[in-house]
mmCIF file as Biopython writes it, N, C-alpha, C and O atoms, coordinates in Angstrom:
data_model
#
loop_
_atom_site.group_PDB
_atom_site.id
_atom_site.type_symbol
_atom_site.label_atom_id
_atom_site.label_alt_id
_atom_site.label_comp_id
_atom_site.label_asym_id
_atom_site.label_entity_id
_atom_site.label_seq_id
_atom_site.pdbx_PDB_ins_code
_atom_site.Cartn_x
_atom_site.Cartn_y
_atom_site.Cartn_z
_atom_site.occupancy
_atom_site.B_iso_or_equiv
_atom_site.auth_seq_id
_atom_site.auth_asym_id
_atom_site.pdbx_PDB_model_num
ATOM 1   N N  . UNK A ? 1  ? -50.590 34.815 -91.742  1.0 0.0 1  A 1 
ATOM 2   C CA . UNK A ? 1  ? -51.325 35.324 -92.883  1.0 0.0 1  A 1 
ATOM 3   C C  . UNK A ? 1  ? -51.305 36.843 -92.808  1.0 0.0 1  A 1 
ATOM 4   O O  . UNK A ? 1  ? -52.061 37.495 -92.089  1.0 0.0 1  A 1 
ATOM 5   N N  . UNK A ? 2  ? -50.293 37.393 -93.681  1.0 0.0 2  A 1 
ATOM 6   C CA . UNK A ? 2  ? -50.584 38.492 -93.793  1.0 0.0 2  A 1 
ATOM 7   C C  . UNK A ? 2  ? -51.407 39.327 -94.601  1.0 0.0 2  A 1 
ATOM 8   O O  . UNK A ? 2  ? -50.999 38.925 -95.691  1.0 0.0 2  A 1 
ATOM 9   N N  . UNK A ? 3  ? -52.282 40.211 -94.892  1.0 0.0 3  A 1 
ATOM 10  C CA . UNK A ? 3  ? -53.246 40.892 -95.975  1.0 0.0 3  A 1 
ATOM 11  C C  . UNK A ? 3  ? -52.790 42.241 -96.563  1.0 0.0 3  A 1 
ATOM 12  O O  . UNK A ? 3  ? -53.152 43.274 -95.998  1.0 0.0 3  A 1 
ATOM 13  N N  . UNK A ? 4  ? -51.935 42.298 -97.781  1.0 0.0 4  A 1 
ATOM 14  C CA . UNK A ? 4  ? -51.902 44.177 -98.206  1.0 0.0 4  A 1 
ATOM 15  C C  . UNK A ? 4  ? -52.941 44.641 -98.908  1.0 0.0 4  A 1 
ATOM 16  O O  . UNK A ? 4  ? -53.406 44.060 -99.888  1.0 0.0 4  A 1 
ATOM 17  N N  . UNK A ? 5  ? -53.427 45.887 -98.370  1.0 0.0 5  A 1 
ATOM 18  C CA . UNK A ? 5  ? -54.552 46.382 -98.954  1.0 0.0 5  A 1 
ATOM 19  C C  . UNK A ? 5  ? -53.839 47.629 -99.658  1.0 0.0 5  A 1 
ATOM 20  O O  . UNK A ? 5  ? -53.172 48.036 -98.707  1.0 0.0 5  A 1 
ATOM 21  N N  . UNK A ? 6  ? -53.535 48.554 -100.791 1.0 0.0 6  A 1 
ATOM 22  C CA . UNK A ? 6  ? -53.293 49.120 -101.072 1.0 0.0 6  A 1 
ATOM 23  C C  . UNK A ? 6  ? -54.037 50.218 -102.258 1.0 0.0 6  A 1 
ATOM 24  O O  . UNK A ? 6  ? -54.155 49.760 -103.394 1.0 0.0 6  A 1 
ATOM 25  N N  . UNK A ? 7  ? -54.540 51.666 -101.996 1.0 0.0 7  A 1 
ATOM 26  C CA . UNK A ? 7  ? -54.865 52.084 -102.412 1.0 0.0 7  A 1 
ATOM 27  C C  . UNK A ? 7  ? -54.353 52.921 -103.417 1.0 0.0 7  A 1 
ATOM 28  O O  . UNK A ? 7  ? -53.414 53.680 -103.174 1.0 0.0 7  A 1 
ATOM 29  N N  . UNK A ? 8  ? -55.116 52.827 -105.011 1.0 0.0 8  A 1 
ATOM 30  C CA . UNK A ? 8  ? -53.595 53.562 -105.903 1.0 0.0 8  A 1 
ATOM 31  C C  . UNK A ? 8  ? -54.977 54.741 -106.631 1.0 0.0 8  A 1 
ATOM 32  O O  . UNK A ? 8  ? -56.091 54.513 -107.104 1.0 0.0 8  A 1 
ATOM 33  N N  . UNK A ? 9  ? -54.119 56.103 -106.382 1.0 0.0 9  A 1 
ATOM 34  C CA . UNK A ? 9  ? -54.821 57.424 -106.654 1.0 0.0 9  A 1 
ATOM 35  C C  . UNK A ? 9  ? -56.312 57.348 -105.912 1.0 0.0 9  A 1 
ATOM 36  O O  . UNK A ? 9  ? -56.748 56.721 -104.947 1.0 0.0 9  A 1 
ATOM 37  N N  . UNK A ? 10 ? -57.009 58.546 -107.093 1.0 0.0 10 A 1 
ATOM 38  C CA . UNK A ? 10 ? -58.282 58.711 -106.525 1.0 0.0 10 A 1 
ATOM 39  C C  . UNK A ? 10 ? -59.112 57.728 -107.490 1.0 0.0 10 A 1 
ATOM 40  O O  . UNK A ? 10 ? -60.315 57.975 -107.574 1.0 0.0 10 A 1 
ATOM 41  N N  . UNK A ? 11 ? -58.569 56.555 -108.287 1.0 0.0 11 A 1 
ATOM 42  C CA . UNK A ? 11 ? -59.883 55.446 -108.326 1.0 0.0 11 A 1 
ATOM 43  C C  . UNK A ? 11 ? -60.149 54.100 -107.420 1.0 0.0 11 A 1 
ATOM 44  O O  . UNK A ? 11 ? -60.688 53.027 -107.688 1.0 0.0 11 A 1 
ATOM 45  N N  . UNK A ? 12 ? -59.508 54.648 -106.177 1.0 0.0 12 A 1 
ATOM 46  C CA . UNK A ? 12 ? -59.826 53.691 -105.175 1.0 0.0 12 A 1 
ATOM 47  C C  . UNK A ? 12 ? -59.730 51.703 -105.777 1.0 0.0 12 A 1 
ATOM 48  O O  . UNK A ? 12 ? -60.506 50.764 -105.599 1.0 0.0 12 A 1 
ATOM 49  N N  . UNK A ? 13 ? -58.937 51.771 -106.204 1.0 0.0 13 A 1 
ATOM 50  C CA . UNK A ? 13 ? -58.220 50.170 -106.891 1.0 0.0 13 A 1 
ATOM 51  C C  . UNK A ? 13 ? -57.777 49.692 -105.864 1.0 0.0 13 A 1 
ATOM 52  O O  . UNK A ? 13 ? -56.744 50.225 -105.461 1.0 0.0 13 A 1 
ATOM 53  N N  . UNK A ? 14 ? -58.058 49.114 -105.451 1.0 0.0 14 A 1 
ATOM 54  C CA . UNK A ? 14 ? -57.735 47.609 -104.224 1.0 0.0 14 A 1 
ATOM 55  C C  . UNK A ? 14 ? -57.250 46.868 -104.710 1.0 0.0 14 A 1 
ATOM 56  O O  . UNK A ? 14 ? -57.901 46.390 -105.639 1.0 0.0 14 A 1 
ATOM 57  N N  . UNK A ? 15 ? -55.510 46.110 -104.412 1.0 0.0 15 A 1 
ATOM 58  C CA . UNK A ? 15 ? -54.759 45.304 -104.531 1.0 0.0 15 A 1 
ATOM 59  C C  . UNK A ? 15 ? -54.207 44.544 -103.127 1.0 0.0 15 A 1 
ATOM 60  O O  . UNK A ? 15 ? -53.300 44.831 -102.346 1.0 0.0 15 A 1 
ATOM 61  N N  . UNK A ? 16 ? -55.240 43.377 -103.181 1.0 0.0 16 A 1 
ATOM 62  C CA . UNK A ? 16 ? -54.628 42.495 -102.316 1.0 0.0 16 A 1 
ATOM 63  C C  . UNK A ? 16 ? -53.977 41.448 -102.402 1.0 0.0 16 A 1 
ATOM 64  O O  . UNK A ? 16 ? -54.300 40.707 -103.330 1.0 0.0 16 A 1 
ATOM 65  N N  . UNK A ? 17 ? -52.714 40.952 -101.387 1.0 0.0 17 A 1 
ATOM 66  C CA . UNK A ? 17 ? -51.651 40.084 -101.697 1.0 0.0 17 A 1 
ATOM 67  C C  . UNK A ? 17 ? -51.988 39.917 -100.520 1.0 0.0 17 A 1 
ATOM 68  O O  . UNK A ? 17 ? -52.385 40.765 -99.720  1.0 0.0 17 A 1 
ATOM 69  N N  . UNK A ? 18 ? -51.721 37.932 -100.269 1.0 0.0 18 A 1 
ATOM 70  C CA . UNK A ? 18 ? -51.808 37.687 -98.680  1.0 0.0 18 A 1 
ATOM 71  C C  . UNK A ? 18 ? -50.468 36.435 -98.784  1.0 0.0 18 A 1 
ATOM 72  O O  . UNK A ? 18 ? -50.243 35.510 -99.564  1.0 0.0 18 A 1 
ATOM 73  N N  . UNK A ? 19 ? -49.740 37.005 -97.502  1.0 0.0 19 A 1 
ATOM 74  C CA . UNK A ? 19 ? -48.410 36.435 -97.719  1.0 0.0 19 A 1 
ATOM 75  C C  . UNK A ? 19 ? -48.897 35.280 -96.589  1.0 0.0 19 A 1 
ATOM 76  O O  . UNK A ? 19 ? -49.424 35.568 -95.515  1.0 0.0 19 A 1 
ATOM 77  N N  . UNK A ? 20 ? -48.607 33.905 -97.061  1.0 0.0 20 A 1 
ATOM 78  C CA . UNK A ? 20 ? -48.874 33.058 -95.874  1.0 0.0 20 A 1 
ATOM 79  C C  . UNK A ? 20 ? -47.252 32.528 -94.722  1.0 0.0 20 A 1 
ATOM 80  O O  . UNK A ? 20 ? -46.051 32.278 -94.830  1.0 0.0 20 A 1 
ATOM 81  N N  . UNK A ? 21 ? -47.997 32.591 -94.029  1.0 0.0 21 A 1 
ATOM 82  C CA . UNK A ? 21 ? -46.584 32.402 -93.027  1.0 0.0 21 A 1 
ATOM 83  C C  . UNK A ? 21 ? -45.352 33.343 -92.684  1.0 0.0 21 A 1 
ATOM 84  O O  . UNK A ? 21 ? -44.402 32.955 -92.004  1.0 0.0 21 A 1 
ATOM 85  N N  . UNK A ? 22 ? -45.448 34.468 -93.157  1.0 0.0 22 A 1 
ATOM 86  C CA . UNK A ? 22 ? -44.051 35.323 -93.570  1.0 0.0 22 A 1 
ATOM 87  C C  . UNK A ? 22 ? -43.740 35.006 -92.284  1.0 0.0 22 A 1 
ATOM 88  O O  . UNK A ? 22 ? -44.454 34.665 -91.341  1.0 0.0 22 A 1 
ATOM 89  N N  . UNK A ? 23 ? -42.120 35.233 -92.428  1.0 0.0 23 A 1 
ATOM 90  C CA . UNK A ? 23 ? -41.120 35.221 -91.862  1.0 0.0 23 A 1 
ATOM 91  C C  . UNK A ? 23 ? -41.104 36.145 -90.618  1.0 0.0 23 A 1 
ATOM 92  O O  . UNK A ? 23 ? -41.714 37.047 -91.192  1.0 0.0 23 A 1 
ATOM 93  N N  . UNK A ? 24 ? -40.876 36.704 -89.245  1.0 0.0 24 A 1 
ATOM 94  C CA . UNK A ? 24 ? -40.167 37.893 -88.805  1.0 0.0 24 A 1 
ATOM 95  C C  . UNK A ? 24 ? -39.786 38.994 -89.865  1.0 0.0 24 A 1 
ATOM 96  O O  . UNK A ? 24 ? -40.245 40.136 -89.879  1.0 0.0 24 A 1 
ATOM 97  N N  . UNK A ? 25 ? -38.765 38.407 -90.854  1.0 0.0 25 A 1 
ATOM 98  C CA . UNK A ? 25 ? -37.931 39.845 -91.137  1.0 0.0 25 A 1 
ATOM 99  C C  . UNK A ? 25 ? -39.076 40.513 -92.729  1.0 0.0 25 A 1 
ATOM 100 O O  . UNK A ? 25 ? -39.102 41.665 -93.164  1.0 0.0 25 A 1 
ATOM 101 N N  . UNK A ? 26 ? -39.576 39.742 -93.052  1.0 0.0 26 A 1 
ATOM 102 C CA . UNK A ? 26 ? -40.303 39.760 -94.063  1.0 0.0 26 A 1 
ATOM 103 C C  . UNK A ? 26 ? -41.594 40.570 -93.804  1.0 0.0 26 A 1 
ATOM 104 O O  . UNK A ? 26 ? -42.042 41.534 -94.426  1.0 0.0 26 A 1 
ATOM 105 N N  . UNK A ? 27 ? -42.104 39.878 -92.646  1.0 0.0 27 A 1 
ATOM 106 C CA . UNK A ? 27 ? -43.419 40.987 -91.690  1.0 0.0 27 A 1 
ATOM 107 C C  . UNK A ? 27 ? -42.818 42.413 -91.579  1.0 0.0 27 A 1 
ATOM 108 O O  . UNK A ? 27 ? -43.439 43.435 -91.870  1.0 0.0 27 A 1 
ATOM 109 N N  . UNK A ? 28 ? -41.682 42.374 -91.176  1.0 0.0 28 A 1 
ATOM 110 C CA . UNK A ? 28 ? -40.851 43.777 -90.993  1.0 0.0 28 A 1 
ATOM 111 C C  . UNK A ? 28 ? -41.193 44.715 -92.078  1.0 0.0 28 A 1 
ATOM 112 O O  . UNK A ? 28 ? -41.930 45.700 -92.055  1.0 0.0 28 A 1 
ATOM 113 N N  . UNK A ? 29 ? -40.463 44.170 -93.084  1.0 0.0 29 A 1 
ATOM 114 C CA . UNK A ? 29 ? -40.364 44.782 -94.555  1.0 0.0 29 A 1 
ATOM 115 C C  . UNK A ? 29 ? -41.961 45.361 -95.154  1.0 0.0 29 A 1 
ATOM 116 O O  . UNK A ? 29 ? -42.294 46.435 -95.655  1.0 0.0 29 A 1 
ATOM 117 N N  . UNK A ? 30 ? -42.636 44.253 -94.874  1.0 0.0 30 A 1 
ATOM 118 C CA . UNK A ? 30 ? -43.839 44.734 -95.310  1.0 0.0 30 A 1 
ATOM 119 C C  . UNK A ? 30 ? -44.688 46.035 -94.162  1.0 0.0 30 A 1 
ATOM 120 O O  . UNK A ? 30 ? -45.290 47.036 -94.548  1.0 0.0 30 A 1 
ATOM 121 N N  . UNK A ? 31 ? -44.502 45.657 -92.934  1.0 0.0 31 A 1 
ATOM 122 C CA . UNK A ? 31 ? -44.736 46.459 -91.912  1.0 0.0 31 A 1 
ATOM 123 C C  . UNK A ? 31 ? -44.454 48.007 -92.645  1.0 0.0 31 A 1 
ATOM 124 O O  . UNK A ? 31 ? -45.345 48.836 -92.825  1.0 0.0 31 A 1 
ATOM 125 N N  . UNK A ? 32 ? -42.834 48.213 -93.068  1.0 0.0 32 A 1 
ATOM 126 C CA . UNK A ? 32 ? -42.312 49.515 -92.873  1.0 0.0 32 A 1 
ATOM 127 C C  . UNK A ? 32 ? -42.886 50.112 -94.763  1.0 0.0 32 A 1 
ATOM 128 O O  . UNK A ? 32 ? -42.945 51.232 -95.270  1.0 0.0 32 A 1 
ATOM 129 N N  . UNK A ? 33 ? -43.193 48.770 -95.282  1.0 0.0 33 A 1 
ATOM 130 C CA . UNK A ? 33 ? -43.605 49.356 -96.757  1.0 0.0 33 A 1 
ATOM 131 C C  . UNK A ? 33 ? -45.117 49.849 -96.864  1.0 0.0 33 A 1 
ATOM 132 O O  . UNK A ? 33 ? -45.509 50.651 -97.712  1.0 0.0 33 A 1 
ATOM 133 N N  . UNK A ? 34 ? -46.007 49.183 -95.766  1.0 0.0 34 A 1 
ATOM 134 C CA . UNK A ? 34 ? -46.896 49.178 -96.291  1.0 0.0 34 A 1 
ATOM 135 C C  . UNK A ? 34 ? -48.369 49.271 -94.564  1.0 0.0 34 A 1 
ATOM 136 O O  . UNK A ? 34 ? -49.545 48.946 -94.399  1.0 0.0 34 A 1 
ATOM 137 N N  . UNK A ? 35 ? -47.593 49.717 -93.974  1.0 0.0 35 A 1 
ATOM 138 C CA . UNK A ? 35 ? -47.991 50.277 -92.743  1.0 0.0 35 A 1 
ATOM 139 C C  . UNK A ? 35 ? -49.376 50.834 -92.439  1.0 0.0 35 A 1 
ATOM 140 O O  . UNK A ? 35 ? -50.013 50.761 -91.388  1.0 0.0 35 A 1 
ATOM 141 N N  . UNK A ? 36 ? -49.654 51.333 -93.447  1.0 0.0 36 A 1 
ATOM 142 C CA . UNK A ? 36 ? -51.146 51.953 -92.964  1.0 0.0 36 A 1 
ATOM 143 C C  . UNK A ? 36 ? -52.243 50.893 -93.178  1.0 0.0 36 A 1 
ATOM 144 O O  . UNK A ? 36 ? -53.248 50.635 -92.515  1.0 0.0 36 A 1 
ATOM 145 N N  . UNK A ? 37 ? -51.638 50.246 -94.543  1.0 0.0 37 A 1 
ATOM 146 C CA . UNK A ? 37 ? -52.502 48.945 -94.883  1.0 0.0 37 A 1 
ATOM 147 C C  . UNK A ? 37 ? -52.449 47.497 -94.557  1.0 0.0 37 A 1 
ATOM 148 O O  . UNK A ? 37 ? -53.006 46.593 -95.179  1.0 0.0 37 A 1 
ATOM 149 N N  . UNK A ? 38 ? -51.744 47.402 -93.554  1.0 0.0 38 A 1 
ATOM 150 C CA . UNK A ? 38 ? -51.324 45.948 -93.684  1.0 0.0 38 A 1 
ATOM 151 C C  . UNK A ? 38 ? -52.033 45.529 -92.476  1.0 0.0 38 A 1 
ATOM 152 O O  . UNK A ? 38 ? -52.041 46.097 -91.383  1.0 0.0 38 A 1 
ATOM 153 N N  . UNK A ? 39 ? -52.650 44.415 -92.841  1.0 0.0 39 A 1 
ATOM 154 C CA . UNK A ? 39 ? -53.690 43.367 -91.942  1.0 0.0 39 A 1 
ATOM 155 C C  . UNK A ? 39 ? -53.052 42.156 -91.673  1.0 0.0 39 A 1 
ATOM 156 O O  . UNK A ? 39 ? -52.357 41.529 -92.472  1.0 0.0 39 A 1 
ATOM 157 N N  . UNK A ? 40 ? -53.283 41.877 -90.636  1.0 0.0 40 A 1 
ATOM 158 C CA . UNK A ? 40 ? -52.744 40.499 -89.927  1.0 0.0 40 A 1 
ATOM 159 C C  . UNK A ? 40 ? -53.739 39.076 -89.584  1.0 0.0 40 A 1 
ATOM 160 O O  . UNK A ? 40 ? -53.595 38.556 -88.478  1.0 0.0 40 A 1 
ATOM 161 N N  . UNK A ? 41 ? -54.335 38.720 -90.168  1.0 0.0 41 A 1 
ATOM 162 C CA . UNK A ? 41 ? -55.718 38.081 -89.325  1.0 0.0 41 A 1 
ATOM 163 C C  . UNK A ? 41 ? -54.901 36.494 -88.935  1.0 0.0 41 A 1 
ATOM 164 O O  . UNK A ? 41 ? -55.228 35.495 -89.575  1.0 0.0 41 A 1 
ATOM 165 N N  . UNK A ? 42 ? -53.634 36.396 -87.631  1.0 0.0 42 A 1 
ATOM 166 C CA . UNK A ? 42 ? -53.021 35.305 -87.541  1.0 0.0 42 A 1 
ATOM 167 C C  . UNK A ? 42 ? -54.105 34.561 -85.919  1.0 0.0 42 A 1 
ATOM 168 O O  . UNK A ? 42 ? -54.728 35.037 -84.970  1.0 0.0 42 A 1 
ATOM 169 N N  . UNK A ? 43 ? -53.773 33.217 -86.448  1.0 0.0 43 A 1 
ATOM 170 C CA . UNK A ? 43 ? -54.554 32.411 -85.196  1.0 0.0 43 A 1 
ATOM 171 C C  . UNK A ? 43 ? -53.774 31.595 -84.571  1.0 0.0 43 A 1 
ATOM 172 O O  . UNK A ? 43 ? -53.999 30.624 -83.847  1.0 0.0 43 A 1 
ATOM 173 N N  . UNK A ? 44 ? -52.525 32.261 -85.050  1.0 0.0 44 A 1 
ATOM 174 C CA . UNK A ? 44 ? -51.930 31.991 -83.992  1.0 0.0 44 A 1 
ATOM 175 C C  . UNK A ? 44 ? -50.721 32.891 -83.634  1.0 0.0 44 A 1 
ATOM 176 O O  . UNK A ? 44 ? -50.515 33.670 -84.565  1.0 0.0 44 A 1 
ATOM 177 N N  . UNK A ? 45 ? -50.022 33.026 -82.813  1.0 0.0 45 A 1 
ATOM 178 C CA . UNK A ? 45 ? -48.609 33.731 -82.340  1.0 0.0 45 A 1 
ATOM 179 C C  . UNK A ? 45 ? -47.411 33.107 -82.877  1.0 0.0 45 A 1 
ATOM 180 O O  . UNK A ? 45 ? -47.039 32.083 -82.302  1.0 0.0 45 A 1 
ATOM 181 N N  . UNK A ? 46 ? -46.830 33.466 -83.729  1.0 0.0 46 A 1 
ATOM 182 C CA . UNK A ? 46 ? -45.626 32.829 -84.120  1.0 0.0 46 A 1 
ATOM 183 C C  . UNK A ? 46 ? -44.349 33.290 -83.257  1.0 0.0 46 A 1 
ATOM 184 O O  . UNK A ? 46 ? -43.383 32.588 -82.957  1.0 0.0 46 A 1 
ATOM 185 N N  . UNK A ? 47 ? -44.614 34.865 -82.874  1.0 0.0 47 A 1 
ATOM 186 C CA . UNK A ? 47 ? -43.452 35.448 -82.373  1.0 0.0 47 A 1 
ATOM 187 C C  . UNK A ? 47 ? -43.814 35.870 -80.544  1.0 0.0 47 A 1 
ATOM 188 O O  . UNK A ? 47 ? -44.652 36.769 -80.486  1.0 0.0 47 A 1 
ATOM 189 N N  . UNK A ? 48 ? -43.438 35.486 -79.441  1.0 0.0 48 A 1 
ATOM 190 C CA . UNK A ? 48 ? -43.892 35.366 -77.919  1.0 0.0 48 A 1 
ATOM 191 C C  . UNK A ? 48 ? -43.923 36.684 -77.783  1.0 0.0 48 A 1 
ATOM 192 O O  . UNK A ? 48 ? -42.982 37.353 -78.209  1.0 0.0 48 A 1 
ATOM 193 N N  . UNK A ? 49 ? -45.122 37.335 -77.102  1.0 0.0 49 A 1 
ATOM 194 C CA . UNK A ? 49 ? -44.849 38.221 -77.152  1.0 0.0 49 A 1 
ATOM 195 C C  . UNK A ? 49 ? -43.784 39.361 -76.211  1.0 0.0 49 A 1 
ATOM 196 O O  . UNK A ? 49 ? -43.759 40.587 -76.323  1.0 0.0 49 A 1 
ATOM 197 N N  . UNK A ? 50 ? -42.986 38.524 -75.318  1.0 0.0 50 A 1 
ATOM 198 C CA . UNK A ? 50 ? -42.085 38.861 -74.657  1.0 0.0 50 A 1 
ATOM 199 C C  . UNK A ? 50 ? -41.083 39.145 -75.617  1.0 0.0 50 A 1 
ATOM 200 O O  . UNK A ? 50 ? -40.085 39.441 -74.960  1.0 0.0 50 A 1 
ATOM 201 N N  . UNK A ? 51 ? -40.849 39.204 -76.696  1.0 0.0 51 A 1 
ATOM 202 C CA . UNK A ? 51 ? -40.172 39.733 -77.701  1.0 0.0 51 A 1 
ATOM 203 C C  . UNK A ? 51 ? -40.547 41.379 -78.215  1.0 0.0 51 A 1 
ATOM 204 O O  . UNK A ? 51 ? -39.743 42.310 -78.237  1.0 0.0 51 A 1 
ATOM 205 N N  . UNK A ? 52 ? -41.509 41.413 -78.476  1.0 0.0 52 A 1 
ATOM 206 C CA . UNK A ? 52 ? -42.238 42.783 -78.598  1.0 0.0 52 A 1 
ATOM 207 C C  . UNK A ? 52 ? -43.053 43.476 -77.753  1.0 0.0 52 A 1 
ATOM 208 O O  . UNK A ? 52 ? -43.599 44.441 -78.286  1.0 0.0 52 A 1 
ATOM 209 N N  . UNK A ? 53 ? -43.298 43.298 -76.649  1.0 0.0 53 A 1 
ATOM 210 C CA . UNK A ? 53 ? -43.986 43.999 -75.491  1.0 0.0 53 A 1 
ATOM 211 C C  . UNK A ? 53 ? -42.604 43.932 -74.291  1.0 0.0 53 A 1 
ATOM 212 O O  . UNK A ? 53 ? -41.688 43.133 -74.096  1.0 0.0 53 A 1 
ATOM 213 N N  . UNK A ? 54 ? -43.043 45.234 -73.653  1.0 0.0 54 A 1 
ATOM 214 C CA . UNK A ? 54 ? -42.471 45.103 -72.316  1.0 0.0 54 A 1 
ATOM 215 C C  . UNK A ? 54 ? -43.543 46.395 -71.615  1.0 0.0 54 A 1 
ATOM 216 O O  . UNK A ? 54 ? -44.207 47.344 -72.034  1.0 0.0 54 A 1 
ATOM 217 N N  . UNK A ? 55 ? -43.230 45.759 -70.335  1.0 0.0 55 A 1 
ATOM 218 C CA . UNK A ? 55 ? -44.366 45.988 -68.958  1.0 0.0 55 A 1 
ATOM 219 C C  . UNK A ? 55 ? -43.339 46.706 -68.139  1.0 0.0 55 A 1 
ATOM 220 O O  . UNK A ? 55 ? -42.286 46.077 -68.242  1.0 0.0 55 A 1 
ATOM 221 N N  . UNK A ? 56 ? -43.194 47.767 -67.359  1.0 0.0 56 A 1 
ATOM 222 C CA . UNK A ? 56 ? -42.902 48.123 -66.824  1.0 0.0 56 A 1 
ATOM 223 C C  . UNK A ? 56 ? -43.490 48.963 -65.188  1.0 0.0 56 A 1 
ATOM 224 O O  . UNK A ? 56 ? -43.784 50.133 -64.946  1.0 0.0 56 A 1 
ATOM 225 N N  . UNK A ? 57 ? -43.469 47.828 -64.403  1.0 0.0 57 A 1 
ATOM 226 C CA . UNK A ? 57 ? -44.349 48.828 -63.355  1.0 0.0 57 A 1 
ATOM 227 C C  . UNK A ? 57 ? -44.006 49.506 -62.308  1.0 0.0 57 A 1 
ATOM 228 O O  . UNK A ? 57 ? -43.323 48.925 -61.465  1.0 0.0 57 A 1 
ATOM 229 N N  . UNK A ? 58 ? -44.337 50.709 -62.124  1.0 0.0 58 A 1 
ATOM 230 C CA . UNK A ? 58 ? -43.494 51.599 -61.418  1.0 0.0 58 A 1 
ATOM 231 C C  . UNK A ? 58 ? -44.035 51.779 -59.785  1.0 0.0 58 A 1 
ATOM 232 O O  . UNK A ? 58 ? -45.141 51.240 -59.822  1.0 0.0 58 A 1 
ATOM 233 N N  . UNK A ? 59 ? -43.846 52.195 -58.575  1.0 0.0 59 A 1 
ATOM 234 C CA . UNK A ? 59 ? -44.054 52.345 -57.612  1.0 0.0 59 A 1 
ATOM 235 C C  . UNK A ? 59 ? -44.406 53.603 -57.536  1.0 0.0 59 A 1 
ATOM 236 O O  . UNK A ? 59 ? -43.782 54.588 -57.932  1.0 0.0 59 A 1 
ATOM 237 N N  . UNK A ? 60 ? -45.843 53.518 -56.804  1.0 0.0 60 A 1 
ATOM 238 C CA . UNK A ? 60 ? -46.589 54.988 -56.918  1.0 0.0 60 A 1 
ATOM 239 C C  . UNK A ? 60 ? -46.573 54.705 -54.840  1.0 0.0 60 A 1 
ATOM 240 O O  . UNK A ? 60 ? -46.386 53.698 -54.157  1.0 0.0 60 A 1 
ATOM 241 N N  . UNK A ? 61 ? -46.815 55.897 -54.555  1.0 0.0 61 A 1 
ATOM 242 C CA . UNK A ? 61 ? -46.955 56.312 -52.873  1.0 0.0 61 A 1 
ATOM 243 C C  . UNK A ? 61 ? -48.218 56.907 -53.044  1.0 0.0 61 A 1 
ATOM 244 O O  . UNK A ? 61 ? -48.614 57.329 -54.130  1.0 0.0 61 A 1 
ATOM 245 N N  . UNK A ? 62 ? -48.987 56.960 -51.789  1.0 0.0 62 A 1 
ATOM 246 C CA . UNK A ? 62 ? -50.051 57.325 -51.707  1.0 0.0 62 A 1 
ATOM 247 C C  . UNK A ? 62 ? -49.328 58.972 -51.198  1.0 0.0 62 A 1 
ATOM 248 O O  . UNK A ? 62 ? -48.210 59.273 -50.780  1.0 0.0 62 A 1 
ATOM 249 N N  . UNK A ? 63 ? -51.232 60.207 -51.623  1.0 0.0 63 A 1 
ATOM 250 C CA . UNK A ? 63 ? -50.402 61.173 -51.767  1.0 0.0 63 A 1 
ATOM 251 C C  . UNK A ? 63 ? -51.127 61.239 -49.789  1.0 0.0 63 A 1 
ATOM 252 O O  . UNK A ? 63 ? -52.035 60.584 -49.276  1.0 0.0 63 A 1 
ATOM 253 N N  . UNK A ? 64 ? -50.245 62.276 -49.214  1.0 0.0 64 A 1 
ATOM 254 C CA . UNK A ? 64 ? -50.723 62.189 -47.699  1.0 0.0 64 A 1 
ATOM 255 C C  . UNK A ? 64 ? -51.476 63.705 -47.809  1.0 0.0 64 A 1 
ATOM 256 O O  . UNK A ? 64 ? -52.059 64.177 -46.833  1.0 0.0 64 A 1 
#
């Protein structure tokens, strides 16, 4: 479930569209269109997040 909130000029007009299920490439699209506004309220994970996160942990030394 995605939510666009979009604000048009200074009369503060709220237009919401809620896309159910989108796709990966479709989340994308809307991601890069609509970025500042776009809400996600999903309950579940469609995409693992070992796809979009990575962890990297580095080796620290103690200082002497």
């Amino acid at each position: 479930l995605v939510v666009i909130i979009r604000f048009t000029g200074l009369n503060l007009q709220m237009h919401s569209v809620t896309v159910n299920s989108p796709t990966e490439l479709i989340f994308e699209q809307l991601k890069n269109k609509y970025s500042s506004s776009l809400s996600c309220t999903c309950s579940k994970v469609a995409i693992p997040y070992s796809k979009f996160l990575s962890i990297t942990i580095t080796a620290h030394h103690q200082i002497c």
